[in-house]
N, C-alpha and C positions, 0 to 999 in steps of 0.2 A: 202766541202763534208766531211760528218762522218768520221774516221778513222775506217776499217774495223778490228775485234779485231781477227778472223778468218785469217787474212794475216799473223798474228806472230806464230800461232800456225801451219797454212800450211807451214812455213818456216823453223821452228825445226825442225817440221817432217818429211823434205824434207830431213834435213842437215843428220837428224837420220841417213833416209834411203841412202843418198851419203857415209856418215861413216863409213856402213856396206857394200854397195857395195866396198871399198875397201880393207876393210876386208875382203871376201873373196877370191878376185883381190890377196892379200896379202899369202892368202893359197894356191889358185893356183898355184904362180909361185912359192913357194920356200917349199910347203910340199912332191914334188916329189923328192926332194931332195935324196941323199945317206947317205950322213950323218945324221947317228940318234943323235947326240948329237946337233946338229941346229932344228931336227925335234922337238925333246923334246923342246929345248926353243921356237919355233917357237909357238906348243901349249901352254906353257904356257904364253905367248903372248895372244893369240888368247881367251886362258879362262878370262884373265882379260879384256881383250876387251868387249867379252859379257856379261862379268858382269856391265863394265860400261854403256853397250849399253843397258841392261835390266832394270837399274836405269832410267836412260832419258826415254825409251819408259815408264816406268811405269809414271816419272814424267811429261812426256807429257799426258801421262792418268790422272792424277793426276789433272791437270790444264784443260782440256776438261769437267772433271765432275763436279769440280769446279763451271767453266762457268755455266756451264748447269745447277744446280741442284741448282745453290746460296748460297750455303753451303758449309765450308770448309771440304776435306776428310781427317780427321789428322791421320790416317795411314799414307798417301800420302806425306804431307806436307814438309819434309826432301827431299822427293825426286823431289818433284815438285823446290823445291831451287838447286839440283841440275842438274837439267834437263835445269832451266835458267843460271844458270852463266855456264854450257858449251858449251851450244847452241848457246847464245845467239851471243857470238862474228862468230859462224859459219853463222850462220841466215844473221848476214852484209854482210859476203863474198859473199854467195850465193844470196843474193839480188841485190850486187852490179853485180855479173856474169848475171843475167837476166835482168838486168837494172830499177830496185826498186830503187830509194832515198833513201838514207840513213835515212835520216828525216822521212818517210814515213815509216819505218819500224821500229825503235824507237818510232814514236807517235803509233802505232799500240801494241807494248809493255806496252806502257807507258798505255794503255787505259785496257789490260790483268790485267798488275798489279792492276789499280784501282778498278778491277770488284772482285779480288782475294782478296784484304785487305778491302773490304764491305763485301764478305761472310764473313767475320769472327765477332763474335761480342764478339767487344770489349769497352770496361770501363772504358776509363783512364782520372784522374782527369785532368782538366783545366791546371792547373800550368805543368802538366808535355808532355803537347801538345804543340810542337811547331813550329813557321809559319816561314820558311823560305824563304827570297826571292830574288835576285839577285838585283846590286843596280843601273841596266838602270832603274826600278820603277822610280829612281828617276829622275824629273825634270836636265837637264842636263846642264842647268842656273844656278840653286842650290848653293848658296853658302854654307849650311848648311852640316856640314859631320855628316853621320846617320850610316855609317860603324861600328862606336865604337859605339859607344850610341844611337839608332834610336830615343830617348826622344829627341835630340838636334832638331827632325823636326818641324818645327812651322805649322803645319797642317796652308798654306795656301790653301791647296784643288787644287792646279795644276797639281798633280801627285797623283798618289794611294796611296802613301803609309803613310797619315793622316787618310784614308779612312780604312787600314790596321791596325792601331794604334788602333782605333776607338774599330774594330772590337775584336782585341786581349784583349785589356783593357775591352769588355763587357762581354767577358767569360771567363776571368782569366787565359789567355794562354799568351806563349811568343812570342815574334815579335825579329827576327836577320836580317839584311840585310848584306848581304855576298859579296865580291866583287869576288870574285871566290872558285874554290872548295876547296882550301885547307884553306881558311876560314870558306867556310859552313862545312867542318868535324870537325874544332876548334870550331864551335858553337855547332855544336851536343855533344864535348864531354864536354865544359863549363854545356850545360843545362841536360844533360842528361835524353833528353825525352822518354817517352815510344811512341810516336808518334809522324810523321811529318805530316804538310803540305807543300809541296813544290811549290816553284811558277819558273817556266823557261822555256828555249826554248825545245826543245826536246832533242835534245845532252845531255845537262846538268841534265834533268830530268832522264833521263833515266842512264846516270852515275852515279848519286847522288845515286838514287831507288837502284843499285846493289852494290854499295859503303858502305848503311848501311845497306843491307839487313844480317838477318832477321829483322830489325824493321819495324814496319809498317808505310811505306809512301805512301799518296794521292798526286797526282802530281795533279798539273793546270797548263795549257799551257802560258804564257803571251801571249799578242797580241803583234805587231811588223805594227804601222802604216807608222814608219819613218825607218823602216829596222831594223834588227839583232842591239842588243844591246845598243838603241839609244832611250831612253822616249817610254819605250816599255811602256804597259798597262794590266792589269788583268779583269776579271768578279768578281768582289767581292761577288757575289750571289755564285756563283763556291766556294771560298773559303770559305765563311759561311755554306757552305752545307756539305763541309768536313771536318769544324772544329764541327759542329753538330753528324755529324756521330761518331768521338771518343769522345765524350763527355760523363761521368759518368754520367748516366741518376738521381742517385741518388743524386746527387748534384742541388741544385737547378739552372735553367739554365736559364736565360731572354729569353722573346720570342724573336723569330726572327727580324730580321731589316727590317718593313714594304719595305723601300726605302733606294737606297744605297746612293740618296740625302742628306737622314739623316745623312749618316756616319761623316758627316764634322760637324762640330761647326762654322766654322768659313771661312770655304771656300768660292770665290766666284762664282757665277753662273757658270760662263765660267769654273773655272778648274771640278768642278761638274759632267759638261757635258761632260768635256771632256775621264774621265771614269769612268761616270757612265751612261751614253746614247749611245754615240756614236756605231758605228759597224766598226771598221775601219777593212782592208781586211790583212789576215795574211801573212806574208813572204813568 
């Protein structure tokens, strides 16, 4: 079932309105006070309060119009960044208080963010776009290590990530496989992209996304036929579709990949199939 993108924004703005309800919880019980030198700090507590509370609603507005309108509001846009990195860890809580998955409310994010960095339009050369991807991608038989070097892969076509290769090399972008996050932030600051694509589970996406924000990242989900981080699998159509969308129009760009069959050189049928057909069911 879709991820509803509507669930991350009713969550913020839930948290928004929990944060002010004790704010004013906050005034009640201690502006009665006698002492006017607590009353005095008490308000100036309370002015900074509504100043940060008036950031967040704006930037929850900010990201509603967004939505809406497909267009970024760059008045807005400062504070739509800050509306998600303080929300956002509240949104878990209070998800997890009503009993939301955490999962479910991360990929609900992760689907905001992607609609927020398509309005924007953006230009950036080939070479400075780059695909990152975690390395359950890889076949988990694999003698080949692709952590340092992903060239070391011999695109036999039994895991994605020859299909990935393929891809990167036809539009002049980079390809990093990262064994965790404090690798993938070592490759953002080696390559120093102006855009990502990122390939992972939801956790990871969604950390990643507020890790480098503001740059602009497209997450794609992996698949997960054999469970969490085990010969997980991609839609390579997914990841052509968002390495297309940062792509410098003025550069010339090869058409698309009729078949993600094609992606292989050398692969055989079976690893083909195995993602490039398949539908296996997610985690």
């Amino acid at each position: 079932m879709p991820t509803k993108k509507r669930l991350f924004i009713g969550l913020i703005s839930g948290s928004m309105l929990l944060v002010l309800g004790l704010l004013v919880l906050v005034f009640y019980l201690f502006a009665n006070r006698q002492n006017l030198l607590n009353q005095v700090f008490l308000v100036l507590i309370g002015v900074v309060l509504v100043g940060v509370l008036s950031a967040v609603a704006f930037g929850i507005g900010g990201i509603v119009l967004t939505l809406w309108s497909a267009r970024v509001i760059p008045p807005l846009q400062g504070l739509t960044r800050v509306a998600i990195n303080l929300m956002f860890p509240v949104a878990i809580v209070l998800g997890k208080l009503i009993g939301i998955k955490q999962s479910v409310i991360q990929g609900s994010f992760i689907e905001v963010n992607n609609q927020m960095v398509r309005a924007k339009e953006l230009a950036v050369p080939p070479e400075k776009v780059l695909v990152l991807t975690p390395h359950c991608l890889q076949r988990s038989e694999c003698p080949h290590k692709i952590t340092m070097d992903v060239q070391n892969c011999k695109r036999c076509g039994l895991c994605p990530i020859s299909g990935l290769l393929e891809l990167t090399e036809r539009y002049g972008s980079k390809l990093a496989v990262a064994t965790g996050g404090t690798f993938a932030r070592r490759f953002v600051e080696q390559y120093r992209p102006r855009a990502i694509v990122a390939i992972a589970c939801e956790r990871d996406l969604s950390s990643g996304i507020m890790d480098t924000n503001p740059l602009p990242v497209l997450g794609v989900l992996n698949q997960r036929p054999q469970g969490p981080c085990f010969n997980t699998q991609v839609d390579l159509e997914k990841v052509e579709d968002c390495l297309l969308h940062f792509l410098d129009c003025s550069v010339p760009i090869p058409a698309p990949v009729p078949e993600l069959a094609k992606l292989t050189r050398s692969g055989s049928s079976r690893g083909v199939r195995q993602f490039g057909t398949s539908n296996p069911q997610e985690s």
